[in-house]
N, C-alpha and C positions, 0 to 999 in steps of 0.2 A: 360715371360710376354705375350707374343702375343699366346700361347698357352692354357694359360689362356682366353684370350679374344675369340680367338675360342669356348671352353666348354662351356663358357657363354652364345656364340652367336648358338651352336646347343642347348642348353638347352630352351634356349628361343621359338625356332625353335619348340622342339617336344612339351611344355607346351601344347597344344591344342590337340595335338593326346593322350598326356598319359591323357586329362580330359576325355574321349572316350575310355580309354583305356579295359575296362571291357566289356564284353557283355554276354547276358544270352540267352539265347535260348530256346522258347519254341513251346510245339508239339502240335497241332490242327490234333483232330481226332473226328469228329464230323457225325455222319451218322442221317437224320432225315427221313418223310416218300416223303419228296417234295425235298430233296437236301442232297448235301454232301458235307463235305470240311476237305485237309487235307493238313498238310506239317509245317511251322518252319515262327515263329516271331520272332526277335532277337532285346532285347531290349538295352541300355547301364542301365536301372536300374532295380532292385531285389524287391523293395518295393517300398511303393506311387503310388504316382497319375502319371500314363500315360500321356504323352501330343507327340503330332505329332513327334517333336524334338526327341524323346526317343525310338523310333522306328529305328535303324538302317540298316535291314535288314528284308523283308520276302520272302516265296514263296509259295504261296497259289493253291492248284486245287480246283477248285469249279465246282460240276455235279449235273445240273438238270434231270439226266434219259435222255435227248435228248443231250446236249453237255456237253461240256467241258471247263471250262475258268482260265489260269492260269494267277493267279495276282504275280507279281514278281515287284523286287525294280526298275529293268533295264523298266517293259513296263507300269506301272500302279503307284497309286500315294493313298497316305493312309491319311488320315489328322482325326484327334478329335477334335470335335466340340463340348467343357465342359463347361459352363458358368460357374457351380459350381465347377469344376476341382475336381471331384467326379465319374465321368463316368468311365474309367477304369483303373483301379489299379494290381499293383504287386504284389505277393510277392514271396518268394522264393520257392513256390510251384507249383502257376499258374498263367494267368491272369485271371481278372474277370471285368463283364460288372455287370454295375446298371440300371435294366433295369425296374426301379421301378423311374430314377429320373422321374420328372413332368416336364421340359425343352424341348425345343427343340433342344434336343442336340444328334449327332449323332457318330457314329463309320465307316469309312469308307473304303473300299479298292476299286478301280475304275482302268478303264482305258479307255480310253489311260488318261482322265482330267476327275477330278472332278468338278462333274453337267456333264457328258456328258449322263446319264439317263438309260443308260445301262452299262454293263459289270461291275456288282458289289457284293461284299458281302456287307452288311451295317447293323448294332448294333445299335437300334433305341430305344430310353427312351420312354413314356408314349407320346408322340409328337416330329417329327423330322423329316428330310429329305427324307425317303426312302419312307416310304406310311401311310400318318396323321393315315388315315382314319381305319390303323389295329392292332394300339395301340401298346403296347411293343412286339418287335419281332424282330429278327434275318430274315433278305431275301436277295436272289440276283435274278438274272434278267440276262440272259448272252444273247447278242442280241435279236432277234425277239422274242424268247419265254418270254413267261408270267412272275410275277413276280413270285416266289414261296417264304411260310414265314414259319416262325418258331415260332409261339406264346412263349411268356415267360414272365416271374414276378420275380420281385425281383433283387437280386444280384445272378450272375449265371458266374461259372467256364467254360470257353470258349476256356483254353489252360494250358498243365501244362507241368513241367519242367522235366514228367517222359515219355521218350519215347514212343507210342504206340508197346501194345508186337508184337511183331515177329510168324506171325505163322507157324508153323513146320508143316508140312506132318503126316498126322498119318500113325502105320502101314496100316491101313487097302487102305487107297490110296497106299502106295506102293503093296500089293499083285495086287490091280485094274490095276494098270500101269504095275506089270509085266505080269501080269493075257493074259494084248491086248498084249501085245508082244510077248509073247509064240505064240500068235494066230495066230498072221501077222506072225511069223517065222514059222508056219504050213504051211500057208497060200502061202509060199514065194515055201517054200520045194514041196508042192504039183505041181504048176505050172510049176516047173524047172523040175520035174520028169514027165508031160504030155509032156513035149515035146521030 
């Protein structure tokens, strides 16, 4: 009996880790002409509507050509801002932003606190937090430097569930690479033979 009442009492116990139990993961690999951003969102769902809560994990680089700003779960803080609960959605292929709502509803990833005005990526509707005044657009802002944006319309795939490829060396970089090293190894032989 009291064995019983233990399984009970651990079952009860994980109930909240196995409702969490699932997670997906998806790859942001975005290169534009003003910014880049790459790395893994990690949602606990595969379809629907996105909301803060469903976001269990990210780690974002974001590079404006002058720095560098990593947004991560441990130093920065991610919140959606959907009045229509429309803004951004799953499915088991990608995420996708609406970036066509008419709301002022926004997509955020910040640090150290959101509203701190800098160090962010942010997914802006037709009006919303990041900058009224440049309509629907994708921007961050990483300290001192300027905003930099990303114009766009519509409903737009911002992250998917198939890794960015790997890229491999062609032959032709390996003859280059051997090509300097024969050289410096000429180069090495020459000098040890003047003296």
């Amino acid at each position: 009996m009291r064995f019983r009442g233990l399984v009970a009492a651990a079952t009860l116990v994980s109930l909240p880790l196995l409702a969490h139990a699932d997670s997906f993961t998806y790859y942001v690999a975005q290169n534009f002409d003003a910014f880049s951003v790459s790395g893994t969102i990690t949602t606990d769902i595969d379809s629907g509507v996105v909301r803060t809560a469903d976001i269990t994990r990210y780690d974002l680089v974001v590079s404006d050509g002058l720095n560098t700003l990593d947004l991560t779960t441990k130093d920065s803080h991610e919140a959606v801002f959907d009045s229509l609960r429309t803004l951004v959605t799953a499915t088991p292929a990608g995420l996708f932003f609406d970036f066509g709502n008419s709301h002022r509803d926004t997509f955020l990833f910040q640090s150290p606190d959101i509203g701190a005005g800098i160090n962010y990526l942010c997914f802006q509707g037709l009006q919303g937090g990041c900058d009224d005044n440049a309509g629907p657009h994708e921007s961050t802002r990483i300290g001192g430097d300027g905003q930099r944006v990303q114009v766009f319309s519509g409903k737009v795939e911002f992250a998917s569930t198939s890794p960015p490829p790997v890229t491999t060396p062609e032959p032709e970089d390996f003859i280059l690479v051997g090509t300097g090293l024969f050289g410096l190894v000429g180069v090495a032989r020459l000098k040890l033979h003047a003296k």
